[in-house]
Backbone as a printed PyTorch tensor [residue, N CA C, xyz], in Angstrom:
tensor([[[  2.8090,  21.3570,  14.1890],
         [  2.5330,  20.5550,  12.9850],
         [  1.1210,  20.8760,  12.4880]],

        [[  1.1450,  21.0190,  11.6850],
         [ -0.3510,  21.7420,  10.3390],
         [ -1.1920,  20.3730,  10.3320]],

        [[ -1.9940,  20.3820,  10.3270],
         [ -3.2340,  19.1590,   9.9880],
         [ -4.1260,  19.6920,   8.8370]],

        [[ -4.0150,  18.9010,   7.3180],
         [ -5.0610,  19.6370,   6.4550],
         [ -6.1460,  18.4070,   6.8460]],

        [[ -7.3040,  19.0940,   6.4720],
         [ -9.0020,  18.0270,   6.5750],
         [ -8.8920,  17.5770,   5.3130]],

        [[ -9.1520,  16.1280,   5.0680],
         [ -9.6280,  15.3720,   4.0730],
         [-10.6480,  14.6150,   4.2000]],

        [[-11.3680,  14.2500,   3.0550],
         [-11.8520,  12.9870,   2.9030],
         [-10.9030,  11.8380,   2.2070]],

        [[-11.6090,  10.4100,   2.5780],
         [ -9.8160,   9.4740,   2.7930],
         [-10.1570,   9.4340,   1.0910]],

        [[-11.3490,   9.2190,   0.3020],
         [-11.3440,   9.2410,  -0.7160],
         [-10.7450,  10.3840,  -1.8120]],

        [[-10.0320,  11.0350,  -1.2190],
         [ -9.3530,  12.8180,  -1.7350],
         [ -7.9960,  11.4590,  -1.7680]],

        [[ -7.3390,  10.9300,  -1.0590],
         [ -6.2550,  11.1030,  -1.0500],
         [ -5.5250,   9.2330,  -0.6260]],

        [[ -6.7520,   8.6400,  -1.1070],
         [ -6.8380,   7.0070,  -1.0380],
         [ -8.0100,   6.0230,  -2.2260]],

        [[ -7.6810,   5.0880,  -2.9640],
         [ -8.5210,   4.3750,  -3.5700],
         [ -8.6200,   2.9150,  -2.9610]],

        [[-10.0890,   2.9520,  -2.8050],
         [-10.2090,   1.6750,  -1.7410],
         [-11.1260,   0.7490,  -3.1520]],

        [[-10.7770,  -0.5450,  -3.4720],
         [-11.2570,  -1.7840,  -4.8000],
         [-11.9840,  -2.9060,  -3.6160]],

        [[-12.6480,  -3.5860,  -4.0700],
         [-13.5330,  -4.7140,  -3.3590],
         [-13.0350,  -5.4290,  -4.4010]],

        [[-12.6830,  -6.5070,  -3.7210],
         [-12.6530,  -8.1500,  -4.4260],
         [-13.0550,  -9.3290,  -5.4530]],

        [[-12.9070,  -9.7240,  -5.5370],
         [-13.5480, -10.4980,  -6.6190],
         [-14.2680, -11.6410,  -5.8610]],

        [[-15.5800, -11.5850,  -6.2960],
         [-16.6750, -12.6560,  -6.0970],
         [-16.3570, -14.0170,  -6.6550]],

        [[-15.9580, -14.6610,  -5.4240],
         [-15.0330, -16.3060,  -5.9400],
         [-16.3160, -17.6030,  -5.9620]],

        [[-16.3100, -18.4340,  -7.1540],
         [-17.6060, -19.3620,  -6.7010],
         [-17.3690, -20.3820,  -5.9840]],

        [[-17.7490, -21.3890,  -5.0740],
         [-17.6180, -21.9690,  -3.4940],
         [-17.2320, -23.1840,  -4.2800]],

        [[-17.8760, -23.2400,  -6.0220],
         [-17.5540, -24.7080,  -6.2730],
         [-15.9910, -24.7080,  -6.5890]],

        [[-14.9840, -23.9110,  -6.5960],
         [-13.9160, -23.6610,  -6.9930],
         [-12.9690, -24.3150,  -5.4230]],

        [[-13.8050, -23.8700,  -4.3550],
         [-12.6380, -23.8920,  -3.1360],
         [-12.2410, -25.1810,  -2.7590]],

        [[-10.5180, -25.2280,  -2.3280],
         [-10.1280, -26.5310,  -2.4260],
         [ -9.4190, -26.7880,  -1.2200]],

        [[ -8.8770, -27.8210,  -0.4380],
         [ -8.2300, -27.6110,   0.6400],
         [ -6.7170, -27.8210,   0.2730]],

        [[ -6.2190, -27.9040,  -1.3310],
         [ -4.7800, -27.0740,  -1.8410],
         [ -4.9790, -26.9590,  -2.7800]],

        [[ -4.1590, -26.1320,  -3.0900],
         [ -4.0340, -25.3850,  -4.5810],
         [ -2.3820, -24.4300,  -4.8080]],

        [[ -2.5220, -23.7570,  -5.3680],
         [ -1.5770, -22.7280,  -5.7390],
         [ -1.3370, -21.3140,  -5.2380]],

        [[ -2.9360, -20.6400,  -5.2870],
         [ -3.7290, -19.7770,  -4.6180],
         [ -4.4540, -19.8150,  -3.2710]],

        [[ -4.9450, -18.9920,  -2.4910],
         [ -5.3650, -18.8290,  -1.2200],
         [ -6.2060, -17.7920,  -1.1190]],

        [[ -7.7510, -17.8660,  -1.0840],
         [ -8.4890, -16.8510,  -0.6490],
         [ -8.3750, -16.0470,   0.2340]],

        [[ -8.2830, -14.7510,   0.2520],
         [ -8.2070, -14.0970,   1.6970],
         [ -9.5970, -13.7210,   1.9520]],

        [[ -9.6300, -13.4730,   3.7360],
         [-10.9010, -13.6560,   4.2460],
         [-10.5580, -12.5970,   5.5900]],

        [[-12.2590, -12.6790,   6.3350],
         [-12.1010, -12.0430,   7.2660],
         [-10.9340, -12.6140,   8.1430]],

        [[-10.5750, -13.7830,   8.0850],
         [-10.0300, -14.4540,   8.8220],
         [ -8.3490, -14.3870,   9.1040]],

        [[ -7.6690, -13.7620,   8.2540],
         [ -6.7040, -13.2080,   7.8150],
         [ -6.3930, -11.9260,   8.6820]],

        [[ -7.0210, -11.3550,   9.2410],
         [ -6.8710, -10.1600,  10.3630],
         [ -6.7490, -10.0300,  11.3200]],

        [[ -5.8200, -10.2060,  12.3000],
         [ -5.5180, -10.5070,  13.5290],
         [ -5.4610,  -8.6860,  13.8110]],

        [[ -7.0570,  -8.5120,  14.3520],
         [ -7.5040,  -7.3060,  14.5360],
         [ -6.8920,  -6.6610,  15.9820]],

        [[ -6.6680,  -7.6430,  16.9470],
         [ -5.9360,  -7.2990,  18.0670],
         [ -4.6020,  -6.4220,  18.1090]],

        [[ -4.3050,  -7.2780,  17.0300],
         [ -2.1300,  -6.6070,  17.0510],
         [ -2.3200,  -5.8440,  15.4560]],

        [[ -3.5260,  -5.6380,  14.8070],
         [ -3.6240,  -5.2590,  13.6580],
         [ -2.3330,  -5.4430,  12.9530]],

        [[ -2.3790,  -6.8130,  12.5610],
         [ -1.5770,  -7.1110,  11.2790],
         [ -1.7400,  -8.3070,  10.8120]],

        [[ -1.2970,  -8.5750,   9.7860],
         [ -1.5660, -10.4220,   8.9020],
         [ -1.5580, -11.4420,   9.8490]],

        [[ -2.2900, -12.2950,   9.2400],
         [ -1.9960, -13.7220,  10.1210],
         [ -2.6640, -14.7550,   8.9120]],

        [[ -2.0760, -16.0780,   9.3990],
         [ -2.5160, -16.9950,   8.1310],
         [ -4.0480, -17.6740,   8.9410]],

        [[ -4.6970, -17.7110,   7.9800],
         [ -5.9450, -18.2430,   8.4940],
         [ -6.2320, -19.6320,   8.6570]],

        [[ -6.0600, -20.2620,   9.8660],
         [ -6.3220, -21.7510,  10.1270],
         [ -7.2410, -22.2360,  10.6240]],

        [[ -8.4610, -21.2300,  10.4680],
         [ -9.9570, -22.1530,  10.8970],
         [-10.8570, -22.5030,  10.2030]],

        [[-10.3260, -22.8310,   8.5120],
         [-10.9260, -23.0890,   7.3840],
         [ -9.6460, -24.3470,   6.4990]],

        [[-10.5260, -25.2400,   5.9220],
         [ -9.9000, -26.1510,   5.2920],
         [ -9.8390, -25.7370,   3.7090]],

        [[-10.9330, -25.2450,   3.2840],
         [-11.2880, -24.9080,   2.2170],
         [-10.7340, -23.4700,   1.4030]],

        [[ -9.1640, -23.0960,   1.6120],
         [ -9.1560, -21.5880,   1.2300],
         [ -8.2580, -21.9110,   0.4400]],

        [[ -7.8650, -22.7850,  -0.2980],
         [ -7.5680, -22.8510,  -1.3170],
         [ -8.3120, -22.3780,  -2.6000]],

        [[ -8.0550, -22.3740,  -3.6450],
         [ -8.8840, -21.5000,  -4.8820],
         [ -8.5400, -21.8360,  -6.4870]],

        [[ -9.0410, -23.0820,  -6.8800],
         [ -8.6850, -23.4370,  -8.1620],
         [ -9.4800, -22.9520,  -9.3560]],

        [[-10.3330, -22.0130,  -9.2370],
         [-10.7580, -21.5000, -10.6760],
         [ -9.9470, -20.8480, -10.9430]],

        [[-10.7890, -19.7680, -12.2890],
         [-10.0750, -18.4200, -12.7190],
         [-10.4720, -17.1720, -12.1240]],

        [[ -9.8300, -16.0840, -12.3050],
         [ -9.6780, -14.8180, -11.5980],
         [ -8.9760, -13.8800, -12.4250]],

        [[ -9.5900, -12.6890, -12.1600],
         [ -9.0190, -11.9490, -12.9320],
         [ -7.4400, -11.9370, -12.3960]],

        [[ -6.2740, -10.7020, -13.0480],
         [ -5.0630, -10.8100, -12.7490],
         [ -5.1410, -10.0730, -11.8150]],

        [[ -5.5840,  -9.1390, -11.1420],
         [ -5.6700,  -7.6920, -10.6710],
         [ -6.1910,  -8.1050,  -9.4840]],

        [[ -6.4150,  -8.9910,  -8.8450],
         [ -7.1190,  -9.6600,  -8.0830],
         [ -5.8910, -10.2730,  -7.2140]],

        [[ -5.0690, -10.9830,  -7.4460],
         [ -3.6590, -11.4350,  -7.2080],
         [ -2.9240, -10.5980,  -6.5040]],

        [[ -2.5580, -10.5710,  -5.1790],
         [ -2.4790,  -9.2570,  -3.9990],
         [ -0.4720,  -9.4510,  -4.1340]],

        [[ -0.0110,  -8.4620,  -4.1000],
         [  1.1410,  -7.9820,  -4.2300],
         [  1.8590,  -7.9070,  -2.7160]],

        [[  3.2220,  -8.5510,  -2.6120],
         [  3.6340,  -8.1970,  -1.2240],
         [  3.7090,  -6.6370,  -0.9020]],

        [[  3.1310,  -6.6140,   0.9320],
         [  3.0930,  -5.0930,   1.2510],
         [  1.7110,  -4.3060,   0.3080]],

        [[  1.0060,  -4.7240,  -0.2050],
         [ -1.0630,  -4.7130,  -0.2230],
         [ -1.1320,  -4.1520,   1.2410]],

        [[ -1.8220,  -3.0580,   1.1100],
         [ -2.6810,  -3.1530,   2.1520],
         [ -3.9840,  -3.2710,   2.0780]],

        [[ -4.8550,  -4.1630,   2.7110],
         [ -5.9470,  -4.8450,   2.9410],
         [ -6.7150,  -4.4240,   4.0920]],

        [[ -7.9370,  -4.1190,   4.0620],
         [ -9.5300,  -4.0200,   5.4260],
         [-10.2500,  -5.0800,   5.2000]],

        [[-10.8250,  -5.4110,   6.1450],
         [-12.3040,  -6.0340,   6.3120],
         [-13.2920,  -5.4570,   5.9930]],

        [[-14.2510,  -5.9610,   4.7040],
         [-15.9440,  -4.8930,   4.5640],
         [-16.7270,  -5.6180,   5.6010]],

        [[-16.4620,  -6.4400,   5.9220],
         [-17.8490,  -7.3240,   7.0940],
         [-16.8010,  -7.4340,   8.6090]],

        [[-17.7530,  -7.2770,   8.8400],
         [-17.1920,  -7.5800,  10.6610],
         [-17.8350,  -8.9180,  11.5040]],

        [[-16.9940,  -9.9690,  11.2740],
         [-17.3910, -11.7110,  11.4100],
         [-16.8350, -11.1470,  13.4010]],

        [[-16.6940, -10.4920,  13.8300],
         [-15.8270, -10.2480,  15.0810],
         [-15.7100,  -9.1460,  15.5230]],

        [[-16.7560,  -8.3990,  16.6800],
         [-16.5810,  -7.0890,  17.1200],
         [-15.1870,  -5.9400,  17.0100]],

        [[-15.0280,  -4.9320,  16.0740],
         [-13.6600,  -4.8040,  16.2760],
         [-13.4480,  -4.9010,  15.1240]],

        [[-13.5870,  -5.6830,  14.4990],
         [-12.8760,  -6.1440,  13.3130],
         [-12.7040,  -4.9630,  11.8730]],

        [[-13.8550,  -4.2680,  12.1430],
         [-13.8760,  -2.7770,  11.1180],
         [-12.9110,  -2.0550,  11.1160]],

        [[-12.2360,  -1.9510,   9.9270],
         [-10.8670,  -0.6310,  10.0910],
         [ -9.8070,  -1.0980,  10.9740]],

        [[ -9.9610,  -2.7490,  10.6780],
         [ -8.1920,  -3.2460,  10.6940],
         [ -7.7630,  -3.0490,   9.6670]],

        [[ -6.3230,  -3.0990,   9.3450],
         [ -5.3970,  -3.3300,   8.3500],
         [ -4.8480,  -4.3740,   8.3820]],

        [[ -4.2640,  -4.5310,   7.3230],
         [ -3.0410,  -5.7020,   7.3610],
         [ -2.2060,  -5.8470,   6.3710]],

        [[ -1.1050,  -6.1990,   5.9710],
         [ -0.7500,  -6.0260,   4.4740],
         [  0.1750,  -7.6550,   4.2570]],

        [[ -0.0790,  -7.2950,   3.3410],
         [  0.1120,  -8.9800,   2.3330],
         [  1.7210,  -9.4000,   2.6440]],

        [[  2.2280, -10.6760,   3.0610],
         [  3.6960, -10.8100,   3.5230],
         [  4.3140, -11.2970,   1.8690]],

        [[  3.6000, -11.7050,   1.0820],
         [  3.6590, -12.6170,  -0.0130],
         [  3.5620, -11.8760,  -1.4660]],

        [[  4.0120, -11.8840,  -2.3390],
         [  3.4530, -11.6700,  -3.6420],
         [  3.2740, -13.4050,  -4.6670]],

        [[  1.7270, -12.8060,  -5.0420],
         [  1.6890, -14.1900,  -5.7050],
         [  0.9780, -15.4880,  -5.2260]],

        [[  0.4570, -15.2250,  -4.4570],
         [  0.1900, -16.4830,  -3.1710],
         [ -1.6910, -15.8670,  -2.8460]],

        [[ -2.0600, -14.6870,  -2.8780],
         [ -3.1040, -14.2350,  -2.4100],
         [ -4.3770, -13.6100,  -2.8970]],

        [[ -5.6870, -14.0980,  -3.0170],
         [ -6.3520, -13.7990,  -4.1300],
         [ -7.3850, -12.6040,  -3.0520]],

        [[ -7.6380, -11.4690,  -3.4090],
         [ -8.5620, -10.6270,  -3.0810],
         [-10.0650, -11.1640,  -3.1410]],

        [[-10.6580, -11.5480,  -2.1400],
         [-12.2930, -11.7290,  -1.9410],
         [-12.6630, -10.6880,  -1.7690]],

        [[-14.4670, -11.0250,  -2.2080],
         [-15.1900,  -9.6290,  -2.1440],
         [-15.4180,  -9.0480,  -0.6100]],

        [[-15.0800,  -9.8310,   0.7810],
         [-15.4380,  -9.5420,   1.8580],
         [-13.8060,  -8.6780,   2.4440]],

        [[-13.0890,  -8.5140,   0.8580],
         [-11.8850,  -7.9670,   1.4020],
         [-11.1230,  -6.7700,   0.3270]],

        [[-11.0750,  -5.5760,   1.2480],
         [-10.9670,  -3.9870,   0.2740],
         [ -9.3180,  -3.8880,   0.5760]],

        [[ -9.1030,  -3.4740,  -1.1670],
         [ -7.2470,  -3.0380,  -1.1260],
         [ -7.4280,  -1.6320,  -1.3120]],

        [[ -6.3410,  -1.3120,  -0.1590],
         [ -6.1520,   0.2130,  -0.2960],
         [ -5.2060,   0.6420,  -1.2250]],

        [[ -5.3600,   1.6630,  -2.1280],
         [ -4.6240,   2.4080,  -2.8160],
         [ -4.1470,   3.7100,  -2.4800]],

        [[ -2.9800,   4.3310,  -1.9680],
         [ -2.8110,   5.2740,  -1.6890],
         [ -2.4740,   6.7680,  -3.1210]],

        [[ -2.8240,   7.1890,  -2.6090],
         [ -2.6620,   8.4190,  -4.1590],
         [ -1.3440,   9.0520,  -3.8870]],

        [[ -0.6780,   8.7270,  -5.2090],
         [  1.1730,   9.0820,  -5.1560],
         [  1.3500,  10.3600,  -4.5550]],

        [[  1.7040,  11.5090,  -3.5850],
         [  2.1420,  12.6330,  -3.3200],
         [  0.9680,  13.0510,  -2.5280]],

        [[  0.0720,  12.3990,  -2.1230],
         [ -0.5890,  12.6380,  -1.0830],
         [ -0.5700,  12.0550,   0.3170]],

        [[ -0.2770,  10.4260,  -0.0660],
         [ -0.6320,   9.4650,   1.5020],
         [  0.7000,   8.5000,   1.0980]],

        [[  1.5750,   8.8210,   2.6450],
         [  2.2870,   8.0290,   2.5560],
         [  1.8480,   6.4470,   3.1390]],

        [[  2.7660,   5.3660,   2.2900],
         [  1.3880,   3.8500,   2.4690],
         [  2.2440,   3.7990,   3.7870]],

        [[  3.0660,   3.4490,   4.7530],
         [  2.8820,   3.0690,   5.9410],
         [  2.1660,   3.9560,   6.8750]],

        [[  1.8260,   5.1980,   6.5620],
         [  1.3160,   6.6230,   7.3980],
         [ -0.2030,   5.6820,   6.6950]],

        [[ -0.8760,   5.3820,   6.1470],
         [ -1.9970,   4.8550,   5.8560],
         [ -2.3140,   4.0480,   5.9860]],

        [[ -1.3530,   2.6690,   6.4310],
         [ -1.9540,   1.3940,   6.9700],
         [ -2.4660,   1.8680,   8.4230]],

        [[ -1.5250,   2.8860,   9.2780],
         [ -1.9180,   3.1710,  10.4040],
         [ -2.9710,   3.6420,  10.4680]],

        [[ -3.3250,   5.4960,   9.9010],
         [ -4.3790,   5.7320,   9.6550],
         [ -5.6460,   5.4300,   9.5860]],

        [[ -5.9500,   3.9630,   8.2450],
         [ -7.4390,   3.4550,   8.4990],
         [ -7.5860,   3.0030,   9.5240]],

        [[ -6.4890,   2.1890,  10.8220],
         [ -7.1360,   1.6790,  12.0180],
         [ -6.9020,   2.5760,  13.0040]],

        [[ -6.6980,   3.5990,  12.6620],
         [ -6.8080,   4.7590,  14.0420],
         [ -8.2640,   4.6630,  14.8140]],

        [[ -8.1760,   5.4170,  15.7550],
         [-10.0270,   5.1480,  16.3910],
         [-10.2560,   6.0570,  15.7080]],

        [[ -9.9960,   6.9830,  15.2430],
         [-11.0440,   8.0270,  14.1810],
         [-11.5280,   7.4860,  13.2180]],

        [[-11.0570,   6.5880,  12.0530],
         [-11.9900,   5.9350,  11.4690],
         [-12.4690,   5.0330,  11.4850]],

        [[-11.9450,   4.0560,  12.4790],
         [-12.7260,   3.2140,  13.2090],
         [-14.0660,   3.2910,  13.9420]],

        [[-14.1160,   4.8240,  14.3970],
         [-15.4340,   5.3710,  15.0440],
         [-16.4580,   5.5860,  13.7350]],

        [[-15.7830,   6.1370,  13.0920],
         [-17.0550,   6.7770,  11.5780],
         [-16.9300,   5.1400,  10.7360]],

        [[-16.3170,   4.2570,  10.6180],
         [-16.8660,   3.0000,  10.3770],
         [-17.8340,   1.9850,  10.6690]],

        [[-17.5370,   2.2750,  12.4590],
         [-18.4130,   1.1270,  13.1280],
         [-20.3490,   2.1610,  13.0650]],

        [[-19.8610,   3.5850,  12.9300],
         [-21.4410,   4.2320,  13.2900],
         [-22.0750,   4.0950,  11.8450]],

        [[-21.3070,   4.1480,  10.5110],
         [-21.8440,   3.9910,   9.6370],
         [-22.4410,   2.4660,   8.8920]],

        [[-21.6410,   1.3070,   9.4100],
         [-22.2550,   0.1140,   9.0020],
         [-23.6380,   0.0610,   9.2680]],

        [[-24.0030,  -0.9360,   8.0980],
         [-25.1610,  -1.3050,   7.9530],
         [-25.2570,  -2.4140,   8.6690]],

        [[-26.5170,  -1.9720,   9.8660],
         [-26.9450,  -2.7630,  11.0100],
         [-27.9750,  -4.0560,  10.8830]],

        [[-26.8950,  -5.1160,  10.7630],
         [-27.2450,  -6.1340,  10.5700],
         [-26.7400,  -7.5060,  11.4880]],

        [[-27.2790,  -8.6070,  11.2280],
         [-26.5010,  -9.3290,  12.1150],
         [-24.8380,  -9.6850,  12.0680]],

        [[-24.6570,  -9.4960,  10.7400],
         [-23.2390,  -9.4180,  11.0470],
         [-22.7960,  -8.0670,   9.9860]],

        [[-22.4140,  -7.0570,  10.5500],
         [-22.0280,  -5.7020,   9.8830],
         [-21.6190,  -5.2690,   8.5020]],

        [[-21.7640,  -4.8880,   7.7830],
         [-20.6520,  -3.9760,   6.7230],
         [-20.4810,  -2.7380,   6.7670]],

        [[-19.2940,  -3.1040,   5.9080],
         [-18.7960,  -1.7020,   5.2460],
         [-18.8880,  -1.8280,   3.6470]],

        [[-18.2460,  -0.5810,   2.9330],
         [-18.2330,  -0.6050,   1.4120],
         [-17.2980,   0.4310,   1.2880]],

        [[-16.6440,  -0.0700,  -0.2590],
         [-14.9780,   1.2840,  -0.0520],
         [-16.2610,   2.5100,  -0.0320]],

        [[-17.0090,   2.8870,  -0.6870],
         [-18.0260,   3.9560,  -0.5950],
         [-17.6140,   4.8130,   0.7920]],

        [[-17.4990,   3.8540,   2.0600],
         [-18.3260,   4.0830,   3.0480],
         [-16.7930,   4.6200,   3.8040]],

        [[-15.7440,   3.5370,   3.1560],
         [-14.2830,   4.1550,   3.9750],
         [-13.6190,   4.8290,   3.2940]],

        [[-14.1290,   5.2330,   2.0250],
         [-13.7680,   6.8930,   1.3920],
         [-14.4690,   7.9160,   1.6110]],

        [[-15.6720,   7.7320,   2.4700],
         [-16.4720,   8.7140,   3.1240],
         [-15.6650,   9.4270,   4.5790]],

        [[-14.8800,   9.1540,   5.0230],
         [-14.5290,   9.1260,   6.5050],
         [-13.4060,  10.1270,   6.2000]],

        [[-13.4100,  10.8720,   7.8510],
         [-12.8700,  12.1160,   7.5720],
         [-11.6390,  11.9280,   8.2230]],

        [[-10.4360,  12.4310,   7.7390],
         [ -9.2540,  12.9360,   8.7030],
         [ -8.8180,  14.2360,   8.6590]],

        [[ -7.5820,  14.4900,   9.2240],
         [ -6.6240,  15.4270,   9.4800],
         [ -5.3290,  15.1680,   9.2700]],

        [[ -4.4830,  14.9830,   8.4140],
         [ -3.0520,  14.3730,   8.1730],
         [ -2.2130,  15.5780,   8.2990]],

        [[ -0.9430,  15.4610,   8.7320],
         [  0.0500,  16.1700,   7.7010],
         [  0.5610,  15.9840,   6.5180]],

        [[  1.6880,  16.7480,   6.0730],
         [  2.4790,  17.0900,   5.2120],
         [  2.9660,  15.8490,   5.1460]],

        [[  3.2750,  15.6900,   3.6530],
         [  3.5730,  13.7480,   3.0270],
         [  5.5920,  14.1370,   3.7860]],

        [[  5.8650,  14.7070,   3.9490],
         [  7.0880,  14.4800,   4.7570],
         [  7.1310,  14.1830,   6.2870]],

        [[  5.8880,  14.5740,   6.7950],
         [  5.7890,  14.2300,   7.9720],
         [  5.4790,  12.7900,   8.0940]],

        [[  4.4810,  12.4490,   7.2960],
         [  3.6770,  11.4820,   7.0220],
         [  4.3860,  10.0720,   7.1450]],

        [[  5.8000,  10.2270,   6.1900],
         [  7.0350,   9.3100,   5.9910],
         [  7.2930,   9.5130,   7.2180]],

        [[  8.0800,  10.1480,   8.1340],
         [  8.4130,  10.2710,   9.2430],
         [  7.5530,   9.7150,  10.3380]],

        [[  6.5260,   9.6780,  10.6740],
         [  5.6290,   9.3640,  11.2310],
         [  4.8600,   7.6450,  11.2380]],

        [[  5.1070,   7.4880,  10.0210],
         [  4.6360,   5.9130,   8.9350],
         [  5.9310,   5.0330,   9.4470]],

        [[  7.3660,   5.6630,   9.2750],
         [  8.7120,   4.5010,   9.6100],
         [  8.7590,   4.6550,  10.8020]],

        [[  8.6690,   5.4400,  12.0570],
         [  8.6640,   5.3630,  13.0950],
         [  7.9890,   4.2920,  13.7890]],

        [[  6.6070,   4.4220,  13.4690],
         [  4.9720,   3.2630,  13.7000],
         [  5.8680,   1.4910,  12.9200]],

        [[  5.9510,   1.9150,  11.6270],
         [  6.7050,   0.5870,  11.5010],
         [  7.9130,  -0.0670,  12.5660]],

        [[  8.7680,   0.9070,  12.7380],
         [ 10.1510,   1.0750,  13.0690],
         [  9.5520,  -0.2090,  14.7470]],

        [[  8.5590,   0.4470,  15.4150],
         [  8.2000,   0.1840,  16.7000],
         [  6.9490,  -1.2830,  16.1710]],

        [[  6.4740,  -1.5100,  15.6270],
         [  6.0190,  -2.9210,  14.9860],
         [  6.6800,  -3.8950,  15.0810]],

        [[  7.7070,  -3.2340,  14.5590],
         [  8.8280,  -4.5320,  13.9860],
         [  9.6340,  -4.9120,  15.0490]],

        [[  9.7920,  -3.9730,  15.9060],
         [ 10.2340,  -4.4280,  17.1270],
         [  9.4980,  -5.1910,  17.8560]],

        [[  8.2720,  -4.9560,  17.9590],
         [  6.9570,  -5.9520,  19.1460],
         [  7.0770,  -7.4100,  18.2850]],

        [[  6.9790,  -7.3530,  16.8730],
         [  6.9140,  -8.8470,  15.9940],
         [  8.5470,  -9.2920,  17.1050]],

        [[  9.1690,  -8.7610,  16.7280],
         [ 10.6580,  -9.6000,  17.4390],
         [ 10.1750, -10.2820,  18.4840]],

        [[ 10.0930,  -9.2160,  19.5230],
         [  9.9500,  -9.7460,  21.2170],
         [  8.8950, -10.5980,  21.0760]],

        [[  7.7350, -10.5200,  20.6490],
         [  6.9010, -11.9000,  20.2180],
         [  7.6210, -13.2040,  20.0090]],

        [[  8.2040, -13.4890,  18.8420],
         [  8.4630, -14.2550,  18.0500],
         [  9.7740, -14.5880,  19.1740]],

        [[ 10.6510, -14.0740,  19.9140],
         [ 11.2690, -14.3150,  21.0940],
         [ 10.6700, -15.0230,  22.0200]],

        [[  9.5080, -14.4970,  22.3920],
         [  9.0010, -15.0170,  23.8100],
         [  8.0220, -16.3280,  23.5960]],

        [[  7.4580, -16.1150,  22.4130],
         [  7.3010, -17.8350,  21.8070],
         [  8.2340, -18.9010,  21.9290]],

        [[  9.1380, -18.7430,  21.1000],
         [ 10.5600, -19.8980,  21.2900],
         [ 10.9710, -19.8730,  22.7260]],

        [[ 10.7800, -18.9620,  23.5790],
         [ 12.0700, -18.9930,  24.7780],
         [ 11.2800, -20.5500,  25.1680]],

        [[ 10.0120, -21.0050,  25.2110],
         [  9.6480, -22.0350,  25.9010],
         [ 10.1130, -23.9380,  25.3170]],

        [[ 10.3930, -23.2770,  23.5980],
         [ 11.4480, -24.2730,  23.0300],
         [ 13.2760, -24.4510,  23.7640]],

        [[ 13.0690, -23.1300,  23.8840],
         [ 14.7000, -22.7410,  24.0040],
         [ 15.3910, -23.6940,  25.2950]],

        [[ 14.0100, -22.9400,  26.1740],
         [ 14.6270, -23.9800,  27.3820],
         [ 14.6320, -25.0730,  27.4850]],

        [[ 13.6580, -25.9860,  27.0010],
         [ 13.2850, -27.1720,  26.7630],
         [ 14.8740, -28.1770,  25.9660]],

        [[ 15.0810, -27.0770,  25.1960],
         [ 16.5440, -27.6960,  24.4650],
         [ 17.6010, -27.7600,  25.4630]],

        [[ 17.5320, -26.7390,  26.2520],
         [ 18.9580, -26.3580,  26.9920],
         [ 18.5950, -26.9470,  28.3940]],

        [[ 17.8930, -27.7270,  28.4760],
         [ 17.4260, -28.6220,  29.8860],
         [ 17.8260, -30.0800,  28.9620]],

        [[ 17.1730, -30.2370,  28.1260],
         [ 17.8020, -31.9620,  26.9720],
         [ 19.2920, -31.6490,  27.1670]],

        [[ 19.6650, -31.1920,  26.9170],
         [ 21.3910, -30.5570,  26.6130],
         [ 21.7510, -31.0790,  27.9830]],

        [[ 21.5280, -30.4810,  29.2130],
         [ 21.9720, -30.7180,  30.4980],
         [ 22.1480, -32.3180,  30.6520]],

        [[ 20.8450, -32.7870,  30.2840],
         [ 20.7920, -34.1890,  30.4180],
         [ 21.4320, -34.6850,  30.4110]],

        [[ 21.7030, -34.4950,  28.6630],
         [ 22.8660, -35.5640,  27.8270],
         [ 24.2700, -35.0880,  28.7350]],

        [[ 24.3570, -33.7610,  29.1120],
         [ 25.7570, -33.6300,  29.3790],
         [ 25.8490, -34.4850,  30.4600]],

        [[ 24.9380, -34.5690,  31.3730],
         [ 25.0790, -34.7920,  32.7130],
         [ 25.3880, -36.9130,  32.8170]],

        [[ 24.8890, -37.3460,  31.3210],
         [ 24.5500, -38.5810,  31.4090],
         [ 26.1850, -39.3700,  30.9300]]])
């Protein structure tokens, strides 16, 4: 398999967020700020953020701002070691407003396939040229600048597909057995009540 060298900015457009004002945030609304908090950097993928009351969002916003189901989304700040060059992508259309502490990836049509590119930005390769390039501060950044600076090696956009549904293909399987091994502790709990009643 051929590997051409890119820069991710050759063959990806990374947008920063819209700067939301604090007097706007509500604990409901219609809308939902996304945040660092939204990145469950461990299993790199979405999660709803429940350690904030306030992420609701009743001003205005531009339209473009309004995240589309299947968005893929990074972290520019790192609130959490690690946290640089996660992904995650939006479960929702309609529901999700882009903050400035949060970059949408754009993939360029016939170059990057988008599930071969959600993987991609959190590979350790650009995870390594992310974490060495932030600006060293107490709590880190990035800038799309900085994650269209970063180098890869891809294949061929047919491989790419091939390679992108496979990575999904095996995701979607771990979400199952998760979402299994959560309930089994309901499951039994039911089917021990059940015994009860039968037994009573």
């Amino acid at each position: 398999m051929s590997l051409t060298r890119y820069k991710l900015g050759e063959i990806l457009d990374v947008t920063r967020g819209a700067s939301l004002s604090g007097e706007f945030y509500a604990t409901e609304g219609e809308y939902i700020r996304l945040t660092c908090g939204n990145f469950d950097y461990q299993n790199n993928c979405f999660k709803e953020n429940k350690s904030k009351d306030n992420l609701y969002y009743i001003g205005e916003f531009k339209p473009e701002f309004l995240m589309e189901k299947g968005d893929i989304i990074t972290p520019l700040t790192e609130q959490a070691i690690g946290l640089l060059g996660s992904t995650a992508m939006i479960p929702e259309s309609g529901k999700y407003i882009q903050s400035q502490d949060v970059a949408k990836i754009v993939c360029k049509e016939g170059l990057l396939d988008k599930d071969f590119a959600f993987y991609l930005i959190s590979s350790a390769l650009v995870k390594q040229q992310l974490s060495a390039a932030a600006q060293q501060t107490k709590i880190r950044h990035t800038s799309p600048d900085k994650i269209k600076d970063c180098t890869v090696w891809i294949p061929d956009l047919v491989e790419q597909k091939r390679i992108g549904k496979l990575l999904r293909s095996l995701d979607r399987k771990i979400e199952l057995n998760c979402a299994i091994n959560q309930n089994l502790p309901t499951l039994d709990r039911s089917s021990k009540a059940g015994e009860v009643h039968l037994a009573a």
